[in-house]
C-alpha positions in Angstrom: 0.0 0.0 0.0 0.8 3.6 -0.8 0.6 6.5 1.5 -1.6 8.7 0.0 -2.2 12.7 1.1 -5.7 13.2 0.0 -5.8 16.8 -2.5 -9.4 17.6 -1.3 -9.9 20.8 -0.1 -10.2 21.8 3.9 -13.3 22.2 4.5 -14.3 25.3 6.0 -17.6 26.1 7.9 -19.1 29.3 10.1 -21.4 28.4 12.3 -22.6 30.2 15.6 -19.6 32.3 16.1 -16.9 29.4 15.6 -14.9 28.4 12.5 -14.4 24.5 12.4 -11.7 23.7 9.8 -12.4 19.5 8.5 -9.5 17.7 6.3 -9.9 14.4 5.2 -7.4 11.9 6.8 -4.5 10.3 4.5 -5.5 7.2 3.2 -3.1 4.1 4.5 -1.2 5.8 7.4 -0.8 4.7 11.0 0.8 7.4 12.6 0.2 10.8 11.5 0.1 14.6 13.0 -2.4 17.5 11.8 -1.0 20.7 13.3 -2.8 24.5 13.2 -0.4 27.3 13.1 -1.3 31.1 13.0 0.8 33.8 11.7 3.5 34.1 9.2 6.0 33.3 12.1 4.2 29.6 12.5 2.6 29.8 16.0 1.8 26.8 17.3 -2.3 26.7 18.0 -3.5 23.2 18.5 -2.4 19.6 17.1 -3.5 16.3 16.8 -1.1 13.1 16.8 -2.8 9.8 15.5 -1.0 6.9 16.8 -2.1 3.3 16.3 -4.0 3.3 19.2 -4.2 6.2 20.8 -5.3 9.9 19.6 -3.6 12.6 22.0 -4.8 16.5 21.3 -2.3 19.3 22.4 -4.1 23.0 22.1 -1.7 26.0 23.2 -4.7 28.3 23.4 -8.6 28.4 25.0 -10.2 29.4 21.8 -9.0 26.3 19.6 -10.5 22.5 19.8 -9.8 19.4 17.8 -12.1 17.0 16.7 -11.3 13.7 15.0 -13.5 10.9 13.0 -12.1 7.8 10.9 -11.9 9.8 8.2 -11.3 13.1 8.8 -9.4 15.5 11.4 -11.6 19.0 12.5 -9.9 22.3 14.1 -12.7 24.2 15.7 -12.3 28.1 17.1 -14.2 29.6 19.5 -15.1 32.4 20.7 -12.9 34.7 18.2 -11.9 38.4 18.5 -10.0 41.2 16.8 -7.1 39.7 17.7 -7.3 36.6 16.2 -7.1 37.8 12.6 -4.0 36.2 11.0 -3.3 33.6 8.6 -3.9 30.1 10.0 -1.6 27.6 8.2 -2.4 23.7 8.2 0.8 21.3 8.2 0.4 17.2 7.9 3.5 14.9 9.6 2.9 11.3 7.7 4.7 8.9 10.9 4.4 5.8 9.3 4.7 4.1 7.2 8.1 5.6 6.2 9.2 7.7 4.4 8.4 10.9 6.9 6.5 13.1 5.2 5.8 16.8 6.0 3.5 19.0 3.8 1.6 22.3 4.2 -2.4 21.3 3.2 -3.6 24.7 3.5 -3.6 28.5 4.1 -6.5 30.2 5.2 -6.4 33.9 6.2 -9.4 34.4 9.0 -10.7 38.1 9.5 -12.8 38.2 12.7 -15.3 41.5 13.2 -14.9 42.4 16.6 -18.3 41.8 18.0 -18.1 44.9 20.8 -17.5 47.3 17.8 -20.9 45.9 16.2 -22.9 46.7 19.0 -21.8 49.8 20.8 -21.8 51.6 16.9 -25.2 50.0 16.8 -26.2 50.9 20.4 -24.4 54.5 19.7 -27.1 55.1 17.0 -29.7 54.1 18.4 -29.5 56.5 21.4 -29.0 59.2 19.3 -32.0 58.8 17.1 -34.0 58.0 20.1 -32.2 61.4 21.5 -33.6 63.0 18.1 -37.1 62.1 18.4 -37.4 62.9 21.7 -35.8 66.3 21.4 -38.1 67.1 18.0 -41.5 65.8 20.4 -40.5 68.2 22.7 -40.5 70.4 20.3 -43.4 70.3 18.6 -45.5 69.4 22.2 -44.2 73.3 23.2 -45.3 74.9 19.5 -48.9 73.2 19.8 -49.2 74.6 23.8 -48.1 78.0 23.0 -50.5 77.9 20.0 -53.2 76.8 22.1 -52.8 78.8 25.0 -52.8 82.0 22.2 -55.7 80.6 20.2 -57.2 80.6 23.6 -56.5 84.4 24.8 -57.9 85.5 20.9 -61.2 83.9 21.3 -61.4 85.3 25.2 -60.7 89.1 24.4 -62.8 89.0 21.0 -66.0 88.9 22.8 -64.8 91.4 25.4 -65.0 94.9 23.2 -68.3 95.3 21.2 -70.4 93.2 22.8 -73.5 92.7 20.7 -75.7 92.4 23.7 -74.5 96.0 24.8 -75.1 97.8 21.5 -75.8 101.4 23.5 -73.1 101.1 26.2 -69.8 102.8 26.1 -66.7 101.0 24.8 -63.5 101.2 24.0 -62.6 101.0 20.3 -61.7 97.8 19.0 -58.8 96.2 19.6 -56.8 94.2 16.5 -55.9 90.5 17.1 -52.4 89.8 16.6 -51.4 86.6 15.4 
């Protein structure tokens, strides 16, 4: 048997706020290491060794989780930030059956959206229309009081001067509504 480093591509899915990267496992190969490294200067992340019988998983950091099936090996990140923007770079170690084998499966370059950004701009804007609204109600309540209250005084002091019930008494002349 061959060793054979499957050419499919990673897999890469979003889902709920974490980015889970799958790649297919290499066909005929008893001992093998998938290992997740961010930044140009190869960081290690997370890793997982496949012996014959045991699977050991080795993460450096809180926001990374492996996964592994028969037939494929899955890096998971959670919980993301600003922060973790970078390029992530996926490396293979084929064990045995010899000849060691080393290869570089994939680059990915992952841009995160800081989530606190999102919502204090969103939250930001909000309070300010709501600030808007309120200040223009405000408005608008004091422009239809002051009207009212005017209207008010007009109709009062219109029947005061020339009464038509008194059409032989003594009054002043008119006086001329001002609006």
């Amino acid at each position: 048997d061959q060793v054979h480093v499957s050419d499919a591509q990673v897999m890469v899915e979003f889902e709920n706020g974490n980015f889970s990267f799958t790649f297919p496992n290499p066909k005929n190969v008893s001992d093998f290491s998938m290992t997740l490294y961010k930044g140009h200067e190869k960081k290690e992340v997370c890793a997982l060794h496949l012996g014959k019988e045991k699977v050991i998983s080795n993460s450096n950091v809180s926001y990374c989780q492996t996964q592994n099936s028969s037939n494929s090996t899955t890096f998971i990140l959670k919980n993301l930030e600003r922060k973790h923007i970078d390029v992530y770079t996926y490396y293979l170690e084929i064990f045995l059956p010899p000849p060691y084998i080393d290869c570089c499966l994939k680059e990915t370059y992952l841009y995160v959206q800081d989530k606190e950004d999102c919502f204090s701009l969103g939250l930001v804007s909000w309070i300010i229309i709501g600030l808007i609204i309120f200040a223009i109600s405000c408005v608008c309540c004091v422009v239809a009081c002051c009207l009212r209250n005017k209207n008010q005084k007009c109709e009062s002091s219109s029947h005061e001067y020339n009464s038509e019930y008194m059409p032989m008494a003594a009054v002043n002349a008119a006086k001329k509504t001002r609006i």
